[in-house]
C-alpha positions as CSV (number, residue, x, y, z in Angstrom):
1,X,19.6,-1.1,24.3
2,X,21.3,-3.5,22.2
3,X,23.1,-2.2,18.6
4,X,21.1,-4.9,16.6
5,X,16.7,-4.9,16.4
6,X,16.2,-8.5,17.6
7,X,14.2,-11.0,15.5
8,X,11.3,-11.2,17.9
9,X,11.1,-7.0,18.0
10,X,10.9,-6.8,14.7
11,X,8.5,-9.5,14.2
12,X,6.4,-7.5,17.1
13,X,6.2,-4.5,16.1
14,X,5.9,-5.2,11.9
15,X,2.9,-7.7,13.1
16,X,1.5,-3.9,15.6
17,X,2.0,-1.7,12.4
18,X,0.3,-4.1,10.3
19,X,-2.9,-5.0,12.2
20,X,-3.0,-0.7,13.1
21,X,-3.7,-0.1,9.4
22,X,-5.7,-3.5,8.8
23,X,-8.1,-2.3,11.5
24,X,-8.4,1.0,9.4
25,X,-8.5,-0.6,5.7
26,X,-11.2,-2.7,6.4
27,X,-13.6,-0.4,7.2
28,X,-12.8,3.3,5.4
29,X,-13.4,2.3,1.6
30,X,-16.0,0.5,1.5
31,X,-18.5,1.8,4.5
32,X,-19.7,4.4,2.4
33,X,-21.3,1.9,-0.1
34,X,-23.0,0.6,2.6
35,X,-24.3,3.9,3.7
36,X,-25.1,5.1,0.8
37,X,-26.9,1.8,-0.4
38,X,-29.0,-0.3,1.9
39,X,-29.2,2.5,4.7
40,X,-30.0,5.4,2.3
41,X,-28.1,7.6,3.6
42,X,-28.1,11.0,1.9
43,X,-24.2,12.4,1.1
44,X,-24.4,14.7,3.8
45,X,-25.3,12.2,6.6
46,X,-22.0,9.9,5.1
47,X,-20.0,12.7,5.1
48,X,-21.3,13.4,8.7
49,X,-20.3,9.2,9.9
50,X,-16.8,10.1,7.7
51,X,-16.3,13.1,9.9
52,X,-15.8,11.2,13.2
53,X,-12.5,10.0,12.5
54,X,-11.2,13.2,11.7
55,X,-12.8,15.0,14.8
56,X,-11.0,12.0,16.5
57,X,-7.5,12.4,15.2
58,X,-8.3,16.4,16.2
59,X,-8.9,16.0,19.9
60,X,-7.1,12.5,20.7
61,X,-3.8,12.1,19.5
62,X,-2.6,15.3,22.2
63,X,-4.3,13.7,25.0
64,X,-2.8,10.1,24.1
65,X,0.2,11.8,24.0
66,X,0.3,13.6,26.9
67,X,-0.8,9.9,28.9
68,X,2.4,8.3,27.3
69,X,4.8,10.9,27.7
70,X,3.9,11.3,31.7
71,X,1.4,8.5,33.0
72,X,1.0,5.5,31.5
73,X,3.1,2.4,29.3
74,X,2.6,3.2,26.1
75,X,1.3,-0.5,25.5
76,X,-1.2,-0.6,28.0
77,X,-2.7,2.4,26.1
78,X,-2.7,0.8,23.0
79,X,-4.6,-2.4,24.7
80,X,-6.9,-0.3,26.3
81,X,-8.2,1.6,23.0
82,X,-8.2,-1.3,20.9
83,X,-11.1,-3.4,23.2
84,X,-12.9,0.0,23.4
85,X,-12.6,0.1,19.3
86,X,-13.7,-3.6,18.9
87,X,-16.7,-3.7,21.3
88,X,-17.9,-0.4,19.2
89,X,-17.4,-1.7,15.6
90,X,-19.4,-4.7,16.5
91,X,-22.3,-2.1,18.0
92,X,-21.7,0.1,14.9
93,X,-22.4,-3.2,12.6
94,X,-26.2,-3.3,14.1
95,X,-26.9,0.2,14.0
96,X,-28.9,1.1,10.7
97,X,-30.1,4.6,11.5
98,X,-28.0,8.0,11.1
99,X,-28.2,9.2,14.6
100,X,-27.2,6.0,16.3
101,X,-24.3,4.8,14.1
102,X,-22.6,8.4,14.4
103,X,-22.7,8.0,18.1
104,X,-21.3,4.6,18.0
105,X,-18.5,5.8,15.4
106,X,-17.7,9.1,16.9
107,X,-17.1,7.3,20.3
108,X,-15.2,5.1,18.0
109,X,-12.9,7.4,16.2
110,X,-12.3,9.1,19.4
111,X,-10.2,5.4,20.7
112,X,-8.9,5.0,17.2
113,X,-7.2,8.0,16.7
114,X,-5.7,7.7,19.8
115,X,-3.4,4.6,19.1
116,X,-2.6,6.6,15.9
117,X,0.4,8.6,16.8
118,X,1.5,5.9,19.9
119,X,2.2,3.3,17.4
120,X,4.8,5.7,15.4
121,X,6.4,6.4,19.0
122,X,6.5,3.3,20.5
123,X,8.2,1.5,17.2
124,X,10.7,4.6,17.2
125,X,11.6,4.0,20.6
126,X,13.1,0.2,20.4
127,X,14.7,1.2,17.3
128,X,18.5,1.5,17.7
129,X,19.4,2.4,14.1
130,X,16.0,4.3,12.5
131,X,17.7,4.7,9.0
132,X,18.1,1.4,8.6
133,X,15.4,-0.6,10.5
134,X,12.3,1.5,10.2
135,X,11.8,0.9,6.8
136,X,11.2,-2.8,6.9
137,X,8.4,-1.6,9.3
138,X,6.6,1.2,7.9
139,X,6.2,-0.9,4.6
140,X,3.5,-3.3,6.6
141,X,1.0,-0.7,6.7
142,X,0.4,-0.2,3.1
143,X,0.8,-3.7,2.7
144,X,-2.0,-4.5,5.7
145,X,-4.6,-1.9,3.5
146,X,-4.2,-4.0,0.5
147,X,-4.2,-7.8,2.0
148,X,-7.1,-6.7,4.6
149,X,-8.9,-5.5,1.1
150,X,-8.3,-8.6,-1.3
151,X,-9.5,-10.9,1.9
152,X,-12.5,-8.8,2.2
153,X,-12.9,-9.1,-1.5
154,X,-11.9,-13.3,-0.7
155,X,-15.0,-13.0,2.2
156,X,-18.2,-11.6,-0.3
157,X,-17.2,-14.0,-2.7
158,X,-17.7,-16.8,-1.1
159,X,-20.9,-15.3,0.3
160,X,-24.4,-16.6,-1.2
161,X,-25.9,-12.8,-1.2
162,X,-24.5,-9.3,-1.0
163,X,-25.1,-8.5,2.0
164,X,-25.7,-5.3,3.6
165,X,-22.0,-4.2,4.2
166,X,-22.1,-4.4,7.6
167,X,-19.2,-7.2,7.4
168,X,-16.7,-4.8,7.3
169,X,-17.7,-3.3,10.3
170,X,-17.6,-6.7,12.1
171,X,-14.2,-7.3,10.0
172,X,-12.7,-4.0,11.6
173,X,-14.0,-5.4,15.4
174,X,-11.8,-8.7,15.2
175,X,-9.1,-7.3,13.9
176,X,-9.4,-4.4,17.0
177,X,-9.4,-7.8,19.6
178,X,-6.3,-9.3,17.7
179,X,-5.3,-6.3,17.9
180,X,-5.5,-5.6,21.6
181,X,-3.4,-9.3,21.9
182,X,-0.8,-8.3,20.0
183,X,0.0,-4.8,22.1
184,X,0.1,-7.2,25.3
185,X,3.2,-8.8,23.8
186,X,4.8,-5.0,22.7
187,X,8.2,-4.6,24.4
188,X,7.8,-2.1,27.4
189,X,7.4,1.7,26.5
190,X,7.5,3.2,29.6
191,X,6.4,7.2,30.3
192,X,9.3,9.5,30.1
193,X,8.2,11.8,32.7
194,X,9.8,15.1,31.2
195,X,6.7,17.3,31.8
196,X,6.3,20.7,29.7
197,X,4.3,21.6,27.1
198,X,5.5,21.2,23.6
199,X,2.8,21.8,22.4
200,X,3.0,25.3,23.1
201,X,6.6,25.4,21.1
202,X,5.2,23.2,18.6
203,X,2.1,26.1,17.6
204,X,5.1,28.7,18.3
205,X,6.4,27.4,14.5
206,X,3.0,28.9,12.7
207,X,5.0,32.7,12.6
208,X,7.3,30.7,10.2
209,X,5.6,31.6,6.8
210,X,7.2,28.6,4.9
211,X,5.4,26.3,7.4
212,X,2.1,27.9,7.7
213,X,1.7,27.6,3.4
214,X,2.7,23.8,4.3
215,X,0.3,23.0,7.2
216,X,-2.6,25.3,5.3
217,X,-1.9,23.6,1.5
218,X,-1.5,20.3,3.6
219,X,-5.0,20.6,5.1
220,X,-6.8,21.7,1.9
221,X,-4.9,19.4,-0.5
222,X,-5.5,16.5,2.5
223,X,-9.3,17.0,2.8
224,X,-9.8,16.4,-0.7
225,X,-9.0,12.3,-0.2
226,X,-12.4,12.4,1.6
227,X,-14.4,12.4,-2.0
228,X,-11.8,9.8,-2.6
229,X,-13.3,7.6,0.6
230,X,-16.9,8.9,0.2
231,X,-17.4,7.9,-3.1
232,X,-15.1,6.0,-4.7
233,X,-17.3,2.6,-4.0
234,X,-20.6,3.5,-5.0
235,X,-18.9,5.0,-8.1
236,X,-17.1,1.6,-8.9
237,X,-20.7,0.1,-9.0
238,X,-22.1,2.5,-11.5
239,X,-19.7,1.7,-13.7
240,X,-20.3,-1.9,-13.1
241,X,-17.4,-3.3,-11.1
242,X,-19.4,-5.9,-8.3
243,X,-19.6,-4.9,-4.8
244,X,-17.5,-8.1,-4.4
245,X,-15.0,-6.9,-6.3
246,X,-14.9,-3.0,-4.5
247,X,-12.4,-3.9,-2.1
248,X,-9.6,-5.8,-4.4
249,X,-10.0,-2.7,-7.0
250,X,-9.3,-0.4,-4.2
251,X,-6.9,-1.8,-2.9
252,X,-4.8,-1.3,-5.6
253,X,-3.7,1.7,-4.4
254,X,-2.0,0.2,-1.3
255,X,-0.2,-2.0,-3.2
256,X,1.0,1.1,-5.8
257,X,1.7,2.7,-1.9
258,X,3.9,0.2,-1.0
259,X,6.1,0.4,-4.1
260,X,6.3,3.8,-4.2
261,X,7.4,3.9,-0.5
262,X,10.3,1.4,-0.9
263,X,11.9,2.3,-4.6
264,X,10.5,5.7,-5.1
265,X,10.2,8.3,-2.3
266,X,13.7,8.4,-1.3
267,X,15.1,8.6,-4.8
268,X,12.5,11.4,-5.8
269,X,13.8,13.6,-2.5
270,X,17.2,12.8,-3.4
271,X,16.9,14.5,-7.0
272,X,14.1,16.9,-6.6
273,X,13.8,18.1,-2.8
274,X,10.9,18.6,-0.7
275,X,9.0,21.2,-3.0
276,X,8.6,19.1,-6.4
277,X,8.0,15.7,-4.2
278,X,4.9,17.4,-3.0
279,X,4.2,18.6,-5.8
280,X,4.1,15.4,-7.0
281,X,1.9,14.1,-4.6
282,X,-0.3,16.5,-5.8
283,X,-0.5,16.1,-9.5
284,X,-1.3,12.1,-8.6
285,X,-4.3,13.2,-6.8
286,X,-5.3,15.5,-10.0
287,X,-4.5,12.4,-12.6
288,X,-7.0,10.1,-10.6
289,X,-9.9,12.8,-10.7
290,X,-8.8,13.7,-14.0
291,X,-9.6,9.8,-15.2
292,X,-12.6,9.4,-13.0
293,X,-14.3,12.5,-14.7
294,X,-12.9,11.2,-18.6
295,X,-12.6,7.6,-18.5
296,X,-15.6,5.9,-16.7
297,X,-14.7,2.6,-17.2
298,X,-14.0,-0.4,-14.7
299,X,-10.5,-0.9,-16.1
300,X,-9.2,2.7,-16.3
301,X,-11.0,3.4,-12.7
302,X,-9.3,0.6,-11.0
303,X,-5.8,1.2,-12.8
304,X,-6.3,4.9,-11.9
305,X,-6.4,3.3,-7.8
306,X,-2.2,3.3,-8.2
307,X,-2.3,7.2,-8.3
308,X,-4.1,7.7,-5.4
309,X,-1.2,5.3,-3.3
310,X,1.5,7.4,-5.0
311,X,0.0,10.0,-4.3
312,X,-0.8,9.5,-0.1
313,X,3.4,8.7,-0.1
314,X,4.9,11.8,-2.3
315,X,2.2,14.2,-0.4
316,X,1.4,13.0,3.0
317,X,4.4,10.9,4.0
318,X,6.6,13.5,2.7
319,X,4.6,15.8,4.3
320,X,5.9,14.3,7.5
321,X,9.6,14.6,6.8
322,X,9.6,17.7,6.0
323,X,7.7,18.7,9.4
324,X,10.6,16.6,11.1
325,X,13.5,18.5,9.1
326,X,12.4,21.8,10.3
327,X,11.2,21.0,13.6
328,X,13.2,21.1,16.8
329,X,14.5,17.4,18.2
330,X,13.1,18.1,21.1
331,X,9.6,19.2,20.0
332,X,9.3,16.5,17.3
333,X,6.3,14.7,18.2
334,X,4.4,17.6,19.3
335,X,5.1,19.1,15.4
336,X,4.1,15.4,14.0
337,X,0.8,15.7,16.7
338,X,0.1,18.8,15.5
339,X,0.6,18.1,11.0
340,X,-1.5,15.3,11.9
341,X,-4.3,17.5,14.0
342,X,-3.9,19.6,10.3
343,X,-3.9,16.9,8.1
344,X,-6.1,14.0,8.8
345,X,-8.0,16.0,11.7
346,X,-8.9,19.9,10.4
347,X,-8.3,18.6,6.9
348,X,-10.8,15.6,6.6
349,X,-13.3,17.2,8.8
350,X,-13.3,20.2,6.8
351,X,-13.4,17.7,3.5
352,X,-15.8,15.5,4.8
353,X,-18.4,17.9,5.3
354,X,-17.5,19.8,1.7
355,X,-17.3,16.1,0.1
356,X,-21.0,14.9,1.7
357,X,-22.3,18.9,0.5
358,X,-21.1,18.3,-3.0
359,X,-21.8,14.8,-3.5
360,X,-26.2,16.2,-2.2
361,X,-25.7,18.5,-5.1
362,X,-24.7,16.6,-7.8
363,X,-27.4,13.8,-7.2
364,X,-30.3,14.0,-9.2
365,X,-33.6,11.1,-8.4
366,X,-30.8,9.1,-6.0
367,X,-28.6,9.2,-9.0
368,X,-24.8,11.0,-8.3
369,X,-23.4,13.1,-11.4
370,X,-20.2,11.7,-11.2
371,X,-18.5,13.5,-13.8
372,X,-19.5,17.1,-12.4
373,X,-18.8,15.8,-8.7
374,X,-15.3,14.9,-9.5
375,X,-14.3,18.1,-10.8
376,X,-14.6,19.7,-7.7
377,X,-11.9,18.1,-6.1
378,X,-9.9,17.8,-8.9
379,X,-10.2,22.0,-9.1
380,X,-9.3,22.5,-5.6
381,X,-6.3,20.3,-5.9
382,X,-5.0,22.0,-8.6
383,X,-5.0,25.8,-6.5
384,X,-3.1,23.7,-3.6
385,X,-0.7,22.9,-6.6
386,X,-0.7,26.4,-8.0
387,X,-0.3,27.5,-4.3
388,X,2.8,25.0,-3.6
389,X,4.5,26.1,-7.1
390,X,4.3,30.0,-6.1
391,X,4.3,30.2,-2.1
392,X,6.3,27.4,-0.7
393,X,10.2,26.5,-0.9
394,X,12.2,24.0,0.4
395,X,14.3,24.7,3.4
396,X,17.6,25.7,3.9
397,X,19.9,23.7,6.5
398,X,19.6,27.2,8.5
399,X,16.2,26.7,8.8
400,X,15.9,24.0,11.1
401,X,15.7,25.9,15.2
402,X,18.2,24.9,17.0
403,X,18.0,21.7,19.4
404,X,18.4,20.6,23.2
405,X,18.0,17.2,24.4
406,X,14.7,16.3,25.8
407,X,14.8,15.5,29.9
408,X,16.4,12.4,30.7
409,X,18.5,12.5,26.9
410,X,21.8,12.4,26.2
411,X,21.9,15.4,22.7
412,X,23.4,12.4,20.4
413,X,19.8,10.5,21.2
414,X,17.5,13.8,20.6
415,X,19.2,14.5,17.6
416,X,18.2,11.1,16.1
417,X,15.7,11.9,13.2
418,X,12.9,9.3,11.8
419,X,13.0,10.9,8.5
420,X,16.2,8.6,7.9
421,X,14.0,5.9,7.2
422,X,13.6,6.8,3.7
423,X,17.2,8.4,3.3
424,X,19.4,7.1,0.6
425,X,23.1,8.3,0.7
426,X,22.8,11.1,-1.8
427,X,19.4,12.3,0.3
428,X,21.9,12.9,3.3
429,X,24.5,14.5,1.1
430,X,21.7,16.8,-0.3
431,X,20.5,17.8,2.9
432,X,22.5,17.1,5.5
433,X,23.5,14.9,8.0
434,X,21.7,14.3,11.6
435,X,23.5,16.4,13.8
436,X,24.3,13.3,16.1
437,X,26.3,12.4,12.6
438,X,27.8,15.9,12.4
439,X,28.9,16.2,16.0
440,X,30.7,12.8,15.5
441,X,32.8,14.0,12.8
């Protein structure tokens, strides 16, 4: 592999991260409204057509994994999954009855959260320096959520009526087809072949106590966005922002996301190490709730968006590196697999259905008691807070396992860890080199 990322690579994968999180943006905050609104659905039944996406990142990322690492071109997969994902969203914009539009979107989620996890591997694998490419990369995702949004926003506009919401369903399905195009023209990913079952190793790290308060806070903390997604919407229109203007005001928070992700994350690692940096993430979350129970208002609502970006980049993404910095090199994507099986899998479900419970109780003649609903998440945020502050710590260099190269590796290429996409030169110094960097003197 050459020492320098090609234009047309870059170009390639930055236009495959982009339309992965486009697909995803158009659809996830702003369905609800729809469901909530001109279907009628009660919270539960939402929280139910939420759900699928989380019971899809739970069962597919391991099998997609499993197809890439031994069968199939990672592409091909991708192309595959996308057409499935299309055709569906376009069935899913007809349906207008509970039972029929959770089949449709479970079946759905199921080829979304596939392509999930395979477009992290297949962008690490045709990059030849991660530290210093993967950045420019990563920061189209983010950016994708918000621009998908504002056109949305651009779309209902020009529109003579409402509408019924299904457009962003339909707005989900092109961008699935483009989509599918694009992963035709991804450079080849071939299967590695190296068999095993990391997996296995990968659960193996749950007698670790340190990680199991991660992966458990992670989950809870995690599950919590769900009220975010479930109601943020149809609260924005009973405070009187326009269902025209939903998307743009949300997608403020992408745009806060990509911000914090270039000029923030790796400076806040750097002085304050993986503990606080959660913790963080955290206390964003608890900001935003805080302001949606005390200041319901359109303009300190869609300011408060911003927290909820910071917050997805100190908590999740974070979350990520520090599964990478204790987990064995040769392991490493069955530990990422497995804190997003946690994360956006166990911990959405789990939130989903809490969220869609809640949001039943606090509705009185169709009306939602927005000020006692938001509490609730804001409450349980704060324990996973409390819970970080007294039960989790930041790990020594001795705690990473030790490493062996993966089949068919030479050990300077498994040592090679994605987390330096975000490293700064003090972060390093803090932490410690890669061990490909240490063995080279």
């Amino acid at each position: 592999m050459d020492t320098d990322l090609s234009i047309g690579i870059y170009f390639r994968l930055s236009a495959m991260m982009f339309l992965e999180y486009a697909i995803w943006g158009a659809w996830v905050p702003v369905l609800a409204a729809r469901l909530l609104g001109p279907l009628k659905m009660s919270g539960k039944q939402t929280g139910w057509i939420y759900a699928t996406l989380p019971i899809g990142c739970i069962i597919s990322p391991l099998i997609a994994g499993q197809l890439a690492d031994q069968w199939f071109a990672t592409q091909w997969i991708l192309v595959v999954a996308h057409l499935i994902g299309g055709i569906l969203m376009l069935i899913a914009a007809k349906r207008q009855t509970f039972g029929s539009l959770f089949v449709v979107m479970l079946f759905y989620s199921l080829s979304y959260a596939a392509t999930l996890p395979l477009v992290n591997s297949l962008m690490f694998s045709h990059l030849t320096d991660p530290g210093a490419q993967s950045a420019g990369i990563f920061i189209w995702a983010p950016i994708a959520w918000a621009l998908v949004g504002y056109s949305l926003t651009g779309f209902r506009m020009f529109k003579k009526s409402e509408g019924d919401g299904s457009d962003c369903l339909v707005y989900a399905g092109i961008l699935s087809f483009l989509m599918a195009a694009v992963c035709c023209i991804l450079p080849h990913t071939p299967p590695s072949g190296s068999g095993g079952t990391p997996i296995l190793e990968a659960l193996a790290m749950f007698q670790q106590p340190n990680f199991l308060v991660f992966i458990v806070i992670s989950a809870v903390v995690a599950g919590m966005m769900q009220f975010y997604f479930l109601g943020t919407a149809q609260f924005m229109q009973d405070i009187g922002i326009s269902s025209k203007g939903v998307p743009a005001c949300m997608a403020i928070a992408q745009a806060a996301q990509a911000v914090a992700t270039l000029f923030a994350l790796g400076v806040l690692l750097t002085m304050l190490g993986f503990k606080w940096t959660l913790i963080i993430g955290a206390l964003s979350w608890l900001a935003m709730y805080v302001v949606y129970v005390f200041a319901q208002k359109p303009i300190p609502i869609a300011i408060a968006q911003a927290l909820h970006g910071v917050a997805y980049v100190m908590f999740m993404i974070v979350g990520q590196i520090f599964a990478d910095k204790v987990a064995p090199s040769d392991i490493r994507a069955s530990v990422q697999a497995m804190v997003f099986a946690a994360t956006v899998g166990v911990g959405l479900f789990l939130g989903t259905q809490f969220a869609g419970i809640m949001m039943d109780r606090f509705s009185v003649d169709g009306k939602f008691v927005w000020r006692k609903l938001w509490m609730v998440p804001g409450g349980v945020v704060l324990l996973g807070i409390i819970g970080l502050i007294v039960a989790f710590h930041d790990p020594p260099p001795e705690e990473k396992a030790p490493e062996k190269p993966a089949a068919g590796e030479t050990p300077e290429a498994a040592s090679v860890a994605p987390l330096d996409y975000v490293a700064p030169i003090d972060y390093v110094a803090r932490w410690g080199k890669p061990d490909c960097e240490a063995a080279s003197g």
